[in-house]
N, C-alpha and C positions, 0 to 999 in steps of 0.2 A: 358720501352717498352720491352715486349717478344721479341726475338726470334724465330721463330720454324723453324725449319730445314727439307723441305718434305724428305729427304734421308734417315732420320734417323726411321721418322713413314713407309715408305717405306719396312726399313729393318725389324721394328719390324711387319709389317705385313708379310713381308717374312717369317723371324721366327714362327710364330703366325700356317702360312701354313705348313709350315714345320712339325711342334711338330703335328698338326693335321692329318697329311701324317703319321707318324710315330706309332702314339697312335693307327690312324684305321688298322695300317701293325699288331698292335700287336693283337688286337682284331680280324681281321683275320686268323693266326694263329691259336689262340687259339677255335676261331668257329671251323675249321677244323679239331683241334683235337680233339672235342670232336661230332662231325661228323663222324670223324675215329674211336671213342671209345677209343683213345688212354687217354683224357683225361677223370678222372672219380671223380674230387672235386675239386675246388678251389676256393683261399679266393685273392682278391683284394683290395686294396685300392685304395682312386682318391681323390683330391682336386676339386671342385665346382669352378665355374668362383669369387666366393665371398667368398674365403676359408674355405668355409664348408668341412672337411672332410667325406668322405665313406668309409668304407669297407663291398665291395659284396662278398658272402657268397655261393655258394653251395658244399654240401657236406652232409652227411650221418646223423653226430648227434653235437652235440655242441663241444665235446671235440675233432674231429678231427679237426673243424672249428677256434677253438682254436692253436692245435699243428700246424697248417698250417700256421695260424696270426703270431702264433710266431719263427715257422721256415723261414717265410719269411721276419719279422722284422732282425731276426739274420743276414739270406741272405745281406739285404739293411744296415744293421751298419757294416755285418764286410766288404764288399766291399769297404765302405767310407773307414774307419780304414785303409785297404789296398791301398787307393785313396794316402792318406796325407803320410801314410808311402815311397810312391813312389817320392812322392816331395822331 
């Protein structure tokens, strides 16, 4: 016999809200800067509800679109790196 536990689906649709709250603060943001003109190219990635990955793209020509991918893969590995080294 299962168990299911309503507290625990509960919390994970908590979570669920949450990350959604979070993702739209970020996506706001970044609408507004580039509203303001402050923002003028960038490259994103996103996981799909089915783990497809994305990466959204604006920007000028491929090789910025590029330099940006990969300055922001650096950004996201050397943060972890700096994550574990704090443990």
């Amino acid at each position: 016999m299962d168990v299911i536990n309503i507290e625990d689906k509960l919390q994970i649709k908590k979570q669920d809200n949450e990350q959604r709250k979070a993702m739209l603060e970020v996506l706001d943001e970044m609408r507004k800067q580039v509203e303001d003109g402050e923002l003028k190219e960038f490259v994103a990635a996103s996981l799909c509800k089915d783990g497809s990955p994305q990466i959204h793209i604006a920007c000028w020509d491929l090789a910025g679109g590029v330099g940006l991918y990969e300055i922001g893969k650096f950004m996201f590995i050397n943060n972890d790196v700096e994550t574990e080294d704090a443990s």
